[in-house]
Residue frames as a rotation matrix with the C-alpha (Angstrom) as fourth column:
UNK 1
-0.808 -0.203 0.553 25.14
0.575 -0.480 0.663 1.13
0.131 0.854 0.504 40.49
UNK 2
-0.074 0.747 -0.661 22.69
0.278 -0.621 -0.733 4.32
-0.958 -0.238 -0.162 41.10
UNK 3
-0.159 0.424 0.892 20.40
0.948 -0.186 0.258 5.63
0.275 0.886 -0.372 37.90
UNK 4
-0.920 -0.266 -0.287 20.00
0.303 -0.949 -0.092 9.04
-0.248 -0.171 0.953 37.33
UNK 5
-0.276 0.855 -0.439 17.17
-0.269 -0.507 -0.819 10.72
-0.923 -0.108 0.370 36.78
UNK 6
-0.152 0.156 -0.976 17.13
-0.972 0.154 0.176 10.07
0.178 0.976 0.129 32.76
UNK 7
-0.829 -0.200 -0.523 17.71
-0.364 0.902 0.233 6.57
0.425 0.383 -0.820 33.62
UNK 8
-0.560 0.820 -0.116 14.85
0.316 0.082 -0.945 6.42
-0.766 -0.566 -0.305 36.25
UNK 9
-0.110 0.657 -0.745 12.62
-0.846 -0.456 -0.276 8.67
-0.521 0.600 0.607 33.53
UNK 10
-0.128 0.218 -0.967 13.06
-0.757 0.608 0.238 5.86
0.641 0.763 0.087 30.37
UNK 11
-0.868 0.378 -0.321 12.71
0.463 0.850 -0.251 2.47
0.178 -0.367 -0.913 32.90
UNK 12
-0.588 0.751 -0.300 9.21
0.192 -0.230 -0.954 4.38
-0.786 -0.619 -0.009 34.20
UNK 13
-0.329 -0.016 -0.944 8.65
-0.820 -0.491 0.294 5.36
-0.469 0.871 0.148 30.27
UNK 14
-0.639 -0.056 -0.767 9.07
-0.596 0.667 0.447 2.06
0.487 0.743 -0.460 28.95
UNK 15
-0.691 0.721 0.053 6.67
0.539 0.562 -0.628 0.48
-0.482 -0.405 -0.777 31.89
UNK 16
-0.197 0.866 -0.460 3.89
-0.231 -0.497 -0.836 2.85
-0.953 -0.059 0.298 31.22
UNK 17
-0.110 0.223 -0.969 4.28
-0.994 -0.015 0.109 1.96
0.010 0.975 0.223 27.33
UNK 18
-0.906 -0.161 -0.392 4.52
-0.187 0.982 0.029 -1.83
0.380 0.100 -0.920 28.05
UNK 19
-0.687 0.673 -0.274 1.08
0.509 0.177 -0.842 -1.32
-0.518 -0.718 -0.464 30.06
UNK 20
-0.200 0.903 0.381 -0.33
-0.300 0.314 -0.901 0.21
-0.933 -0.294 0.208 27.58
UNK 21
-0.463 -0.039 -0.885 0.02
-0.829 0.372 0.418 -2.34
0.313 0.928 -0.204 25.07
UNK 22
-0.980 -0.039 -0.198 -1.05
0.077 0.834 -0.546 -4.83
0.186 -0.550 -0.814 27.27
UNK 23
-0.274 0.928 -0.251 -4.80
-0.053 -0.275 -0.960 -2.42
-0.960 -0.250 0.125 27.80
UNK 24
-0.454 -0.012 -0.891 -4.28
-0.808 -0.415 0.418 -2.02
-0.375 0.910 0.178 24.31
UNK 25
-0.856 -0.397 -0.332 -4.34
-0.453 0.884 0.111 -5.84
0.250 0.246 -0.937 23.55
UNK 26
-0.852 0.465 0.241 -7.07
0.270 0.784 -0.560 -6.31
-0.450 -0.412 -0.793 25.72
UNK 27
-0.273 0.604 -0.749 -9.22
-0.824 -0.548 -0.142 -3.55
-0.496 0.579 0.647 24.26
UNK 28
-0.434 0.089 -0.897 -8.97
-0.901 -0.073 0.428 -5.26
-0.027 0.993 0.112 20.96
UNK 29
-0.986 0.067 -0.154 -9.25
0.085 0.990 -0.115 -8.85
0.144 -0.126 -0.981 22.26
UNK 30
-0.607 0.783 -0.136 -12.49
0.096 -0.098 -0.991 -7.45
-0.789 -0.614 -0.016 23.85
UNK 31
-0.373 0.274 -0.886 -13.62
-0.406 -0.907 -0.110 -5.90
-0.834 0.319 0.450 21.44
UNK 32
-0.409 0.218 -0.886 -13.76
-0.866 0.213 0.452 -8.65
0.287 0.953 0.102 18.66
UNK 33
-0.888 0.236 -0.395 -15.29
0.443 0.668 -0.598 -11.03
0.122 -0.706 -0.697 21.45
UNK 34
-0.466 0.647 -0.603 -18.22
-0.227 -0.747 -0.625 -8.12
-0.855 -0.154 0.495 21.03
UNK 35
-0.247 0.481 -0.842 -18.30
-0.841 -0.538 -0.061 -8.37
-0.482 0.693 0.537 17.78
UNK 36
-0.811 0.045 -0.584 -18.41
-0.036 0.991 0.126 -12.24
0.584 0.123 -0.802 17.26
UNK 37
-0.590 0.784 -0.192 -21.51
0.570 0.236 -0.787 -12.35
-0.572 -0.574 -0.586 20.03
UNK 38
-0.413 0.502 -0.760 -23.14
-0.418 -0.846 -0.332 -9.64
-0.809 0.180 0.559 17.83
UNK 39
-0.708 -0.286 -0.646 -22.90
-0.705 0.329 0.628 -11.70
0.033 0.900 -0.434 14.76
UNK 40
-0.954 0.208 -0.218 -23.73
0.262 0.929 -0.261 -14.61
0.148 -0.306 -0.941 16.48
UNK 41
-0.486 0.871 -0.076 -26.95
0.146 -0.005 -0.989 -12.91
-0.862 -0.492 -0.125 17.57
UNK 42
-0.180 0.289 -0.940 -28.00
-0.906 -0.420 0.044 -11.01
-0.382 0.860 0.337 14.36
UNK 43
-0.611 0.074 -0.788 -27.84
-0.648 0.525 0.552 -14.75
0.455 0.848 -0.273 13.06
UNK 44
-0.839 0.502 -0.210 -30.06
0.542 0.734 -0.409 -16.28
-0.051 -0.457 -0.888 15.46
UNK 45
-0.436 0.588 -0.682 -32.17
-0.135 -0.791 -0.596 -13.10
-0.890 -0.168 0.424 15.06
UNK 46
-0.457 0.462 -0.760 -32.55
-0.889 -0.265 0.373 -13.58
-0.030 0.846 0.532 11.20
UNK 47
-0.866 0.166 -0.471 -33.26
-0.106 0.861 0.498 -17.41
0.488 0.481 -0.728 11.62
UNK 48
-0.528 0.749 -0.400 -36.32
0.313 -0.265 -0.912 -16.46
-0.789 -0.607 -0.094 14.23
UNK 49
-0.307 0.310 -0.900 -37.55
-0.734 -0.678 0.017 -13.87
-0.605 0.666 0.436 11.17
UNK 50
-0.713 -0.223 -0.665 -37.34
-0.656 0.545 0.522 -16.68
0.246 0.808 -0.535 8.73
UNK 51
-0.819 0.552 -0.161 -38.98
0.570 0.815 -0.106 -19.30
0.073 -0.178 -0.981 10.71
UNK 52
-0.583 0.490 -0.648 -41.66
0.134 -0.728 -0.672 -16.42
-0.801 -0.479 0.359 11.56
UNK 53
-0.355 0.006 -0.935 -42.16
-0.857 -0.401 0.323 -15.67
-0.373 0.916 0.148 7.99
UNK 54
-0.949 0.078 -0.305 -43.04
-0.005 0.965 0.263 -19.32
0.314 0.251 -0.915 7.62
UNK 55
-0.669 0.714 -0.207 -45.38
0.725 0.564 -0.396 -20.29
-0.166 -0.415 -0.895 9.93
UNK 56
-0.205 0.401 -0.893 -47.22
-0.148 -0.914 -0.377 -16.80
-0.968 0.055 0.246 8.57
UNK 57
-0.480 0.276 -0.833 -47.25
-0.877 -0.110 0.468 -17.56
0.038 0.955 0.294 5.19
UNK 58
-0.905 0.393 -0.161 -48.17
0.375 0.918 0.131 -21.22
0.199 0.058 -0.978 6.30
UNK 59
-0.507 0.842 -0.184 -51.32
0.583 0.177 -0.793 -19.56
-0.635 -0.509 -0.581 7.85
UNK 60
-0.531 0.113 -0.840 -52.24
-0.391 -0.912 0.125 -17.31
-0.752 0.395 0.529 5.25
UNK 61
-0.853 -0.098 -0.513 -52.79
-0.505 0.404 0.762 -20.12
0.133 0.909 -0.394 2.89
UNK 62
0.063 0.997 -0.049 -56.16
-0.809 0.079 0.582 -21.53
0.584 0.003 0.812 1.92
UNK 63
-0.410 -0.097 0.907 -56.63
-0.505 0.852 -0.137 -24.81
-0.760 -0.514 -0.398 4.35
UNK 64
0.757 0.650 -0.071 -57.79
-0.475 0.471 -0.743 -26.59
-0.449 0.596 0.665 1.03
């Protein structure tokens, strides 16, 4: 069975869309694999600040 040109056009059509849903996919996958390490830092970042903020006010105070 031989494809004509249309048929050759939509099988090349539908690969190039199946590929990119697949970049798509990863994109996003990346992407929220960014934003989860970001989080993750920002919260190790504020609990540094915090402990910081301690041991500062601890030294501020009279030693009496």
């Amino acid at each position: 069975m031989m494809m004509d040109a249309g048929d050759s056009i939509s099988a090349v059509s539908a690969l190039v869309a199946a590929a990119a849903a697949v970049v798509g996919w990863w994109q996003a996958h990346s992407a929220r694999r960014t934003v989860k390490a970001s989080e993750e830092q920002v919260n190790v970042m504020r609990d540094q600040l915090a402990l910081e903020r301690t041991l500062r006010d601890d030294s501020i105070q009279a030693p009496f």
